[in-house]
C-alpha positions as CSV (number, residue, x, y, z in Angstrom):
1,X,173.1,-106.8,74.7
2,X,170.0,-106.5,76.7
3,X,166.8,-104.3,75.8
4,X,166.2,-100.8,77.6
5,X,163.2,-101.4,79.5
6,X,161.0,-98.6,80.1
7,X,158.1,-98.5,83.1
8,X,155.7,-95.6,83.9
9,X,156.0,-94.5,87.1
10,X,152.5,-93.8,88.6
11,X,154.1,-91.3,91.2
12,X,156.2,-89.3,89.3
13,X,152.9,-89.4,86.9
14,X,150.8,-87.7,89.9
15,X,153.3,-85.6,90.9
16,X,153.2,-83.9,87.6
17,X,149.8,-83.8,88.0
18,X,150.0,-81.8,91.0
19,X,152.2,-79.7,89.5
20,X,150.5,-78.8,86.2
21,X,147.3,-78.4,87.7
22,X,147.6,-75.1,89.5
23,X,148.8,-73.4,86.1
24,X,145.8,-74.9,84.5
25,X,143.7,-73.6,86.6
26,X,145.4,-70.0,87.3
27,X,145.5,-70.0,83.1
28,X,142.0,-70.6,82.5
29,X,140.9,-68.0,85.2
30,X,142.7,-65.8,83.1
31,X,141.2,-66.8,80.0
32,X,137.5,-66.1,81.7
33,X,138.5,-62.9,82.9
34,X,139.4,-61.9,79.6
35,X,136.1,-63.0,78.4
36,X,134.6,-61.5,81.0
37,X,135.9,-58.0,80.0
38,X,135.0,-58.7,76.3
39,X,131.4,-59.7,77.0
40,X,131.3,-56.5,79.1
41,X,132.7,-54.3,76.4
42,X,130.1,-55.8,73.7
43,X,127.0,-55.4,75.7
44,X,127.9,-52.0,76.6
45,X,128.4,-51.0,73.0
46,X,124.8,-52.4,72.6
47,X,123.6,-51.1,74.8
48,X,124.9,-47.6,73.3
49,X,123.7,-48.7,70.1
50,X,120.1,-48.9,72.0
51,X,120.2,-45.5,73.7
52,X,121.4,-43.9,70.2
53,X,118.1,-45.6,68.4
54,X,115.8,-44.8,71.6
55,X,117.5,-41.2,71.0
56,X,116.2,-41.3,67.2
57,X,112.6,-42.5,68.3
58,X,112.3,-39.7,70.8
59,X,113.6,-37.2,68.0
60,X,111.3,-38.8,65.4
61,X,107.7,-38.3,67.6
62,X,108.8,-35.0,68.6
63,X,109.0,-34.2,65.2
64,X,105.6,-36.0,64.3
65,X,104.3,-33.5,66.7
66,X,106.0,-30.4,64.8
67,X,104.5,-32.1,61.7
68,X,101.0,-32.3,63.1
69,X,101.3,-28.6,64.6
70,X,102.6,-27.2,61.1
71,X,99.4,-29.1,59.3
72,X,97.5,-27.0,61.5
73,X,98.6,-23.7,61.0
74,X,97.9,-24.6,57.1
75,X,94.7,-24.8,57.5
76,X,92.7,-22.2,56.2
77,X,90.5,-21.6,58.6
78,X,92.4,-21.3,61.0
79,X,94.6,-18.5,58.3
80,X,91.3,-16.9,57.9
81,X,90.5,-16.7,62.4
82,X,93.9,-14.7,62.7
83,X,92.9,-12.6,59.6
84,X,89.5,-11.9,61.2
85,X,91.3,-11.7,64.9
86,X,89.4,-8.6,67.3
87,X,91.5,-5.3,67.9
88,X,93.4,-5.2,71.0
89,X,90.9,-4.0,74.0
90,X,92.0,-1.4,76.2
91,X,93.0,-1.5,80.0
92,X,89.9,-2.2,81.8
93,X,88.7,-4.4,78.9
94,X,91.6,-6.7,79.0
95,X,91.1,-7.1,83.1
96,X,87.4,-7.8,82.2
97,X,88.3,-10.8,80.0
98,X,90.7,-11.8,82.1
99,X,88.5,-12.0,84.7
100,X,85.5,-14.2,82.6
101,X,88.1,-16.6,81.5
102,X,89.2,-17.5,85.2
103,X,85.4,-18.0,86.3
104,X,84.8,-19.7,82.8
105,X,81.9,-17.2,82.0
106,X,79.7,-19.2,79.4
107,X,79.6,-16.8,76.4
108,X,83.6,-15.8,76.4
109,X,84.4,-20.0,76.7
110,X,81.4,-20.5,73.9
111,X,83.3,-18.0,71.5
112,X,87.2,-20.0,71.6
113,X,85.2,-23.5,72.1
114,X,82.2,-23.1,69.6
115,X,83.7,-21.6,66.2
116,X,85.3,-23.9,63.5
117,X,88.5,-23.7,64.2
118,X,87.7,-25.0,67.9
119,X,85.9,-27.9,66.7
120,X,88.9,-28.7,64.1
121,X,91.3,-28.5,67.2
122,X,89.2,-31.5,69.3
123,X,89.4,-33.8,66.3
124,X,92.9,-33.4,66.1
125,X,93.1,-34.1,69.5
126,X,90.7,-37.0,68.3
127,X,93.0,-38.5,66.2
128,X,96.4,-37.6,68.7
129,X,95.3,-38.3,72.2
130,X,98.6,-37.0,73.2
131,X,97.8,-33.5,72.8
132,X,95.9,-32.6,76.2
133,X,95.4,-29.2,74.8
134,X,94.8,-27.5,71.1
135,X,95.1,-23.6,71.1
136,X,95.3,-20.5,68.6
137,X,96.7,-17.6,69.4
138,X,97.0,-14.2,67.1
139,X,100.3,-11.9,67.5
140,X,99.5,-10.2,70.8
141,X,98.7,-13.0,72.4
142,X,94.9,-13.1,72.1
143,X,93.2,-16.8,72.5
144,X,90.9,-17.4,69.5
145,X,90.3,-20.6,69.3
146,X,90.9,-23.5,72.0
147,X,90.0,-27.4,71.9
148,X,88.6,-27.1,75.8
149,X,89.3,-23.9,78.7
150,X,92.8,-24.0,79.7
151,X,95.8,-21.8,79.9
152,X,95.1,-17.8,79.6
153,X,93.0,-15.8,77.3
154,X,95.7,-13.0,76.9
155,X,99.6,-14.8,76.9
156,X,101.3,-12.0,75.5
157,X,103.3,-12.4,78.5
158,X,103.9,-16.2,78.8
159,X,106.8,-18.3,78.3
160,X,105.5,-20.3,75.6
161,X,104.5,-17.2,74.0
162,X,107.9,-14.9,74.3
163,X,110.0,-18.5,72.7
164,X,108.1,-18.8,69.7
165,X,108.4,-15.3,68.9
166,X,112.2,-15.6,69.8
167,X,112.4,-18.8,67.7
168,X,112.5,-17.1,63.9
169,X,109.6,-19.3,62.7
170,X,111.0,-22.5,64.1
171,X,108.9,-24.5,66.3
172,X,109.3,-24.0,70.1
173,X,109.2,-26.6,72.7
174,X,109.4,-26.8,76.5
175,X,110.9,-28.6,79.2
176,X,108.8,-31.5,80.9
177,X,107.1,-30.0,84.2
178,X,105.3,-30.0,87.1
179,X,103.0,-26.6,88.2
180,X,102.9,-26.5,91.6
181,X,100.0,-28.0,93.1
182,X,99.0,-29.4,89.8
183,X,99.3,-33.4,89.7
184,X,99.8,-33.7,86.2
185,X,103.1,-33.2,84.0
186,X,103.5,-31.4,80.6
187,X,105.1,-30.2,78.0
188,X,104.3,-27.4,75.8
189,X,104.9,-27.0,72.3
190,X,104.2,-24.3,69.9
191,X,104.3,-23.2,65.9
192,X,104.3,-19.7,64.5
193,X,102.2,-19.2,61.8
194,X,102.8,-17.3,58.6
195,X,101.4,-15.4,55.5
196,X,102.2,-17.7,52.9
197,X,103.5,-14.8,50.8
198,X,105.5,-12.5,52.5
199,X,106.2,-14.8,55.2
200,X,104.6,-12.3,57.6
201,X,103.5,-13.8,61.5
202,X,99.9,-14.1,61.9
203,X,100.2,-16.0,65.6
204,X,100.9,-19.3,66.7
205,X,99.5,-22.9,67.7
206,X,100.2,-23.6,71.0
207,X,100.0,-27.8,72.3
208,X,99.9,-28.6,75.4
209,X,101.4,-32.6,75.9
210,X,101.2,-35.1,78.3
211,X,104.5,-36.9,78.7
212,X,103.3,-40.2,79.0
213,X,102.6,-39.8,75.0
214,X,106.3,-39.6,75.1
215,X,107.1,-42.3,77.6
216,X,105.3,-44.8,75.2
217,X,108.3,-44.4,72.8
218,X,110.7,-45.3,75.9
219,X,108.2,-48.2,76.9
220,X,108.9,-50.7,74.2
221,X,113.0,-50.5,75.1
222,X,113.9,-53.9,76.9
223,X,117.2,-55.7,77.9
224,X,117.6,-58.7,79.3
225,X,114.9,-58.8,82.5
226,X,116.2,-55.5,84.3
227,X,117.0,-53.5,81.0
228,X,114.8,-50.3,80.2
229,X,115.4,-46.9,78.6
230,X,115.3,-43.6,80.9
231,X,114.7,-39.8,80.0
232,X,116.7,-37.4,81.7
233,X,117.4,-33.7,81.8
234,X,120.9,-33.3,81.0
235,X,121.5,-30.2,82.9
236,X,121.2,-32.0,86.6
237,X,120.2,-36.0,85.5
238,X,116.4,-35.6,87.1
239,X,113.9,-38.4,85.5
240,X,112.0,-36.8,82.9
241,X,110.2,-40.0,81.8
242,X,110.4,-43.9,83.2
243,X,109.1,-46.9,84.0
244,X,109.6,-45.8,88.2
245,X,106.6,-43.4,88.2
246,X,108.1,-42.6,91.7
247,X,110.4,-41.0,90.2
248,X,109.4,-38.9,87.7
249,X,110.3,-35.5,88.3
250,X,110.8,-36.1,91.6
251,X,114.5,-37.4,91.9
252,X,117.8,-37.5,89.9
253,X,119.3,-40.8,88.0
254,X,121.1,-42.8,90.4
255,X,124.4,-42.7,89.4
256,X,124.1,-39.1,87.2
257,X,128.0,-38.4,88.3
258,X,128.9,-41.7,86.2
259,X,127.1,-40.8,83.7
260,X,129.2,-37.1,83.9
261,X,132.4,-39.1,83.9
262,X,131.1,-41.1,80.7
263,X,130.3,-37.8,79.0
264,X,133.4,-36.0,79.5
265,X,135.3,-38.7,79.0
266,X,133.6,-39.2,75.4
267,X,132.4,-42.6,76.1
268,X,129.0,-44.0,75.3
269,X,128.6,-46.2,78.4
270,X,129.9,-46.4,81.9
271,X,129.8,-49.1,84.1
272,X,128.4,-47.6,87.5
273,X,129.0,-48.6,91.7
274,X,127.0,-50.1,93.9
275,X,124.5,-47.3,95.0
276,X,123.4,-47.6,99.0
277,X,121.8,-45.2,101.4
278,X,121.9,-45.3,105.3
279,X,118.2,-44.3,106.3
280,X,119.1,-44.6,109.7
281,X,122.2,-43.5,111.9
282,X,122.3,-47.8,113.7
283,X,121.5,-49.5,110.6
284,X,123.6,-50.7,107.8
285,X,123.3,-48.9,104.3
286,X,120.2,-50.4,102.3
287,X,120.8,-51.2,99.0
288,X,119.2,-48.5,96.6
289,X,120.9,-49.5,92.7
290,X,123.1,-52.4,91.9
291,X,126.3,-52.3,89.9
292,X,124.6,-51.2,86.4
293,X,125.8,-50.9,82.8
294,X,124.6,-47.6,81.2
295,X,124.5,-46.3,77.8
296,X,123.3,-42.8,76.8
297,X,122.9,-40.4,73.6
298,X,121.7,-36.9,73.8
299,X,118.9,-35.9,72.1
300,X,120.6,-32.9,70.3
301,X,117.6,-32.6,67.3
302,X,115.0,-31.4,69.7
303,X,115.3,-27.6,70.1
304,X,115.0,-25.6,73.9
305,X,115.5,-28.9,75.4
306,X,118.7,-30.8,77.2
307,X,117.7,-34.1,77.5
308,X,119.7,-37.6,77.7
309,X,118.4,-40.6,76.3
310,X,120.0,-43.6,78.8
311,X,119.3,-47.4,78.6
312,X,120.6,-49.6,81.9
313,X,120.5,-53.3,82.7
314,X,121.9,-54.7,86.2
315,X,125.8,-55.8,85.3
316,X,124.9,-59.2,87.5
317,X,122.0,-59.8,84.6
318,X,124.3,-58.7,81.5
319,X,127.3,-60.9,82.6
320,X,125.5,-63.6,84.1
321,X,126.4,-66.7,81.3
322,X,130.2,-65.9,82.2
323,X,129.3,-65.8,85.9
324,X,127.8,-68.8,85.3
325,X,130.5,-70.6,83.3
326,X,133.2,-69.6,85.7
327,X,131.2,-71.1,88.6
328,X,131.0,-74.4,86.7
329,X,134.7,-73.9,86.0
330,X,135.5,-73.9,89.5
331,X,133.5,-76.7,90.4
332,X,135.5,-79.0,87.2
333,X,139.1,-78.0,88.4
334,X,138.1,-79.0,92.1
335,X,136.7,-82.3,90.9
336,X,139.4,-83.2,88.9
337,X,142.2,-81.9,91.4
338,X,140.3,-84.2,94.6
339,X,140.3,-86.9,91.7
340,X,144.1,-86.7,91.2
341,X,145.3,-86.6,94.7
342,X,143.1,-89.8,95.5
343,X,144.2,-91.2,92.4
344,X,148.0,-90.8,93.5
345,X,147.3,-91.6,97.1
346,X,145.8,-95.1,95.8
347,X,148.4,-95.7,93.2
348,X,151.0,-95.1,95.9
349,X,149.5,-97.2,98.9
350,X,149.2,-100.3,96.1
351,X,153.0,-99.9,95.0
352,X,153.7,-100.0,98.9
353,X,152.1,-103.4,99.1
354,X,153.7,-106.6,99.7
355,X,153.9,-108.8,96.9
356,X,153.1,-112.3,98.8
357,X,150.4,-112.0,101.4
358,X,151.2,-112.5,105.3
359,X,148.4,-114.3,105.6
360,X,150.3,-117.7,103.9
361,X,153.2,-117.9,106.0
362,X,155.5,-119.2,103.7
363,X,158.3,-119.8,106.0
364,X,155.8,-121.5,108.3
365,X,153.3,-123.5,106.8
366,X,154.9,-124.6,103.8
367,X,158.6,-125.1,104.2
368,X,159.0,-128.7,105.3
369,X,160.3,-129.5,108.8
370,X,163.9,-131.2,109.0
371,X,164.3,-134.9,109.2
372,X,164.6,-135.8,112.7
373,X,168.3,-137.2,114.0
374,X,168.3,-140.5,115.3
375,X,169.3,-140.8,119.0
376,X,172.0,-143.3,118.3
């Protein structure tokens, strides 16, 4: 009985090939695109993690602050000033200081400046060059003791002044701002002071801040090339604190409605749109923001204040190795799809191919000529 004889067929071979490769290539698309949704949820959930520890380091140096102002109003001396503190002046006395303090008469500024408590003040200020201004204040509001002029001799009537006593001997803290026509922002703080006994209120300490002190927290907070922490007011997303100086103050957080979404939906990061603005009615929109990845935390330990805590990078940056890996992807799966179709096309052209060459001439050349028939 004869054997089976088996041959491999290089066409059916590449056809195959053809075949299979499409669903290769449509499977491992889908394999990156998975990846890429995974790589996207872990570096947004780090980048959460970073805006909940930026959150804690903003909590943690307003509290240093509390700490330093609550040292203060342990002082003695500064206890025995409020003891010691002036009755209140009448009507026309009270303009008349008033009045000294705005043209910086020498002897009313010499008497907050020059006493001891004044002097402790500047080397606190000294040794925390974020305080831009040191005050003491007794329970109507009376300045008695300041580390340089600024603010108002009588504040019974201030902000600052009406939140610490409506803060039950917590410390009291305002929002970042801007005074009109001023060029520098600031934050005020304040701490009531007590009788150590009775707990009785003897006034207050009252700091005045500059918020780049608090920007140098945010400062250190990188991610990636792009990544950087933001501070925002949580009521209507305008940029308390960041690295766009431009900003400050002056605009909202692109993308603040995202971050809205993210908030109510009770998630920690949002993936946000292409941001772009048309500056002029004939030109195309300019690009303001890229897609971005944003995480955010509210800092919910610092009292009198809504602020948001938000670190972004660029979403090109954050999923740039799977970018990359899909473009090399590509690039394989085209080189080994050309590869097969040449491949085929060569193996089919050679099966094609005559097996003796035209070139001999076989029934030409090398057949021998019959023998010739004699003519008789």
């Amino acid at each position: 009985m004869a054997k089976w004889r088996y041959e491999l067929n290089t066409r059916i071979l590449a056809l195959f090939f053809l075949v299979a490769m499409p669903f290769v290539a449509v499977g491992s698309f889908i394999v990156v695109r998975m990846a890429r949704v995974a790589l996207r949820e872990s570096i947004g959930a780090a980048i959460e993690q970073r805006a909940i520890e930026t959150k804690l380091q903003v909590e943690r140096y307003v509290g240093g602050n509390v700490v330093q102002l609550r040292l203060i109003s342990l002082e003695p001396q500064v206890r025995t000033a409020l003891a010691a503190s002036p009755a209140q002046p009448g009507g026309d006395e009270l303009k008349r200081l008033e009045q000294a303090w705005a043209s910086g008469e020498a002897k009313l500024l010499a008497s907050v400046t020059a006493n001891p408590v004044g002097a402790r003040l500047r080397d606190v200020i000294t040794v925390n060059p974020g305080f831009k201004l040191l005050q003491v204040v007794d329970t109507r509001g009376r300045l008695l003791a300041t580390s340089a002029r600024g603010g108002r001799v009588w504040n019974a009537d201030a902000p600052w002044f009406k939140g610490v006593m409506a803060a039950e001997g917590r410390a009291w803290m305002s929002d970042i701002q801007r005074p009109p026509g001023a060029g520098g922002a600031y934050f005020e703080m304040a701490y009531p002071v007590t009788h150590p006994v009775d707990g009785r209120w003897l006034g207050a300490i009252r700091a005045v801040v500059d918020p780049l002190d608090l920007y140098a927290v945010l400062a250190p907070v990188r991610v990636g090339r792009t990544g950087h922490a933001v501070l925002l007011r949580a009521s209507d997303g305008t940029v308390l604190a960041s690295d766009e100086t431009d900003r400050v103050l002056a605009a909202k957080f692109p993308g603040f409605r995202f971050l809205e979404a993210a908030r109510n939906a009770r998630k920690g990061y949002w993936i946000t749109d292409e941001i772009r603005k048309t500056v002029a009615p004939d030109t195309a929109p300019v690009l303001i923001e890229p897609e971005r990845i944003v995480g955010w935390s509210p800092v919910d330990q610092v009292p009198d204040v809504q602020w948001l805590v938000t670190v972004e990078q660029h979403l090109n940056e954050a999923l740039a190795p799977i970018d990359g890996v899909t473009g090399y992807l590509l690039v394989h799966f085209i080189g080994v799809f050309a590869t097969v179709i040449l491949l085929a096309a060569y193996f089919s052209f050679k099966l094609e191919k005559p097996v003796i060459e035209e070139a001999l001439h076989l029934h030409e050349d090398h057949v021998p000529k019959p023998a010739n028939v004699s003519e008789g």
